[in-house]
C-alpha positions as CSV (number, residue, x, y, z in Angstrom):
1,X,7.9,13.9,1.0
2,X,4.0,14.8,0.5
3,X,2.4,14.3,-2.6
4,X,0.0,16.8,-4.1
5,X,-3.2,15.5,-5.3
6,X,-4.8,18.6,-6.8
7,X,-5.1,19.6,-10.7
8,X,-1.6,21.1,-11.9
9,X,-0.1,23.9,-12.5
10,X,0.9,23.6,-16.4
11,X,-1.6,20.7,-17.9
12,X,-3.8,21.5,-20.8
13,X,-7.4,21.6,-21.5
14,X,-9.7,18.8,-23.4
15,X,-9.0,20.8,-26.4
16,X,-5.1,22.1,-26.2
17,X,-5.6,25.3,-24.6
18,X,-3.5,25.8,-21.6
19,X,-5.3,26.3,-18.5
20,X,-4.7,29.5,-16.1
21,X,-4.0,29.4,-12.5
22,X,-7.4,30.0,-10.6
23,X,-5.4,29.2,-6.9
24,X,-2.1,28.1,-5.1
25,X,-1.9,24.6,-4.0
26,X,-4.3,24.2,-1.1
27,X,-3.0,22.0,2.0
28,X,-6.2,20.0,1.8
29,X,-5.3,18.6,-1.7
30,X,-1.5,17.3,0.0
31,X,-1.6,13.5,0.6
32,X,0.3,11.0,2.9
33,X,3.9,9.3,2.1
34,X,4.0,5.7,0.4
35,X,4.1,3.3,3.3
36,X,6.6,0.7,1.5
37,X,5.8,-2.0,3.7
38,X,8.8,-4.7,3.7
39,X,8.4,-8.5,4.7
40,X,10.5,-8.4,7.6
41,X,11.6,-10.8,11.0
42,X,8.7,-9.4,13.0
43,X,5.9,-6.5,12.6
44,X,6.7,-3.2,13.4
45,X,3.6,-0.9,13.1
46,X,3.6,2.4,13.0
47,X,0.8,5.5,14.3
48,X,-0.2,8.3,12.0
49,X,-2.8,10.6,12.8
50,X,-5.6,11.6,10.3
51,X,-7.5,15.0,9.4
52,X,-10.0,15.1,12.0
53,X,-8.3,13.7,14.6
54,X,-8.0,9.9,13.8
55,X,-5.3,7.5,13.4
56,X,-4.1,4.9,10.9
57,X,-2.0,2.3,12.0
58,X,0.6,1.8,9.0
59,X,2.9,-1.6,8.8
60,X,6.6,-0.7,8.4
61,X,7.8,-4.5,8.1
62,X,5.5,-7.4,8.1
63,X,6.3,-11.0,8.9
64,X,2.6,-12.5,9.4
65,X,-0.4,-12.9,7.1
66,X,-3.9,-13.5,7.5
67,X,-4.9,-16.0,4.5
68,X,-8.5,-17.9,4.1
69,X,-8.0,-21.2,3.6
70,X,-10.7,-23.3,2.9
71,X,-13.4,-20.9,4.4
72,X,-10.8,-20.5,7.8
73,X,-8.4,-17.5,8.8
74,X,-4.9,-19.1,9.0
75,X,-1.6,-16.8,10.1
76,X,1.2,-17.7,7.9
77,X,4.7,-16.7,7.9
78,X,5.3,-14.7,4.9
79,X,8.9,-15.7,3.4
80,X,9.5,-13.4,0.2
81,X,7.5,-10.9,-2.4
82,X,7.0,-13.0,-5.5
83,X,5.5,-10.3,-8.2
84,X,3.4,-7.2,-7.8
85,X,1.2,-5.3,-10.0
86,X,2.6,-1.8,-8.9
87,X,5.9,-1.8,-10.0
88,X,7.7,-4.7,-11.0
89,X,11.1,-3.7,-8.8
90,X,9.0,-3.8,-5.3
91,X,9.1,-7.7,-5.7
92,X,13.1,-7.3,-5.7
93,X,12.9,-5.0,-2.7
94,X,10.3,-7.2,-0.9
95,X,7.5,-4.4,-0.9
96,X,4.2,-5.5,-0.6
97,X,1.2,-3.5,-1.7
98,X,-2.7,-4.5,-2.5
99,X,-2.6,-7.6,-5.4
100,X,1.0,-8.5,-4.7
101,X,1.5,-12.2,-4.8
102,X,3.7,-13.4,-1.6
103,X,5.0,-16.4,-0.6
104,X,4.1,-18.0,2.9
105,X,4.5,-21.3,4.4
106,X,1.1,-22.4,3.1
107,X,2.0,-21.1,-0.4
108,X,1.2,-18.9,-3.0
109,X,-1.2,-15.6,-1.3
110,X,-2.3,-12.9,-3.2
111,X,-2.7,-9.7,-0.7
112,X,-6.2,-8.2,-1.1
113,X,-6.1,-5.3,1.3
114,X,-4.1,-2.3,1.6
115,X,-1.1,-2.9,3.6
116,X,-0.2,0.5,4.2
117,X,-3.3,1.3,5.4
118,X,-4.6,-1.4,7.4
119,X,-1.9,-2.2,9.8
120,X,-1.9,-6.1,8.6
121,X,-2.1,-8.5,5.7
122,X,-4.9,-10.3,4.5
123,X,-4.3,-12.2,1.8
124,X,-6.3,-15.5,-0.3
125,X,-4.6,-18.8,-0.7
126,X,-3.9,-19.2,-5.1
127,X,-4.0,-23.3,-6.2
């Protein structure tokens, strides 16, 4: 399902007054799916081609992290989705998204990229 990011239909003014309809929805304001990326068994990525001819690689199911550690890249296994900032019922489904805080074997990450987006998971280690 796309999402429309343009001004709607029916939403009023700064002061009350309705607003009229200047245009039809245009195709350029239609965004992209959510990408609910899942902590999975292994990473399955996925290619999605962009306005102008680009791709995005998005992450379907991710089972590796990228987390700095003492100044060093370290790949950690990610185990579960502890809490997120999002929603609060993507930690039950294992979603991760940008700020969620995921458990790895190292411990405690907090993901600061966008998953969805990115194709991987880059995340800082929390004491």
């Amino acid at each position: 399902m796309r999402v429309y990011h343009g001004r709607g239909i029916r939403k009023m003014g700064g002061t009350g007054g309705k607003r009229r309809l200047s245009h039809d929805k245009l195709r350029c304001h239609v965004g992209g799916e959510f990408t609910a990326t899942k902590a999975g068994e292994k990473d399955v990525r996925q290619l999605k081609g962009t306005r102008g001819g680009g791709f995005k690689t998005r992450l379907k199911h991710a089972a590796y992290a990228n987390v700095v550690k003492e100044g060093k890249v370290v790949n950690a296994k990610i185990r579960t989705v502890l809490e997120t900032p999002d929603n609060k019922h993507y930690a039950r489904q294992n979603i991760i998204t940008k700020g969620a805080i995921i458990d790895t074997d190292l411990g405690k990450v907090k993901v600061t990229n966008r998953v969805g987006q990115d194709g991987v998971v880059n995340g800082i280690l929390l004491k």
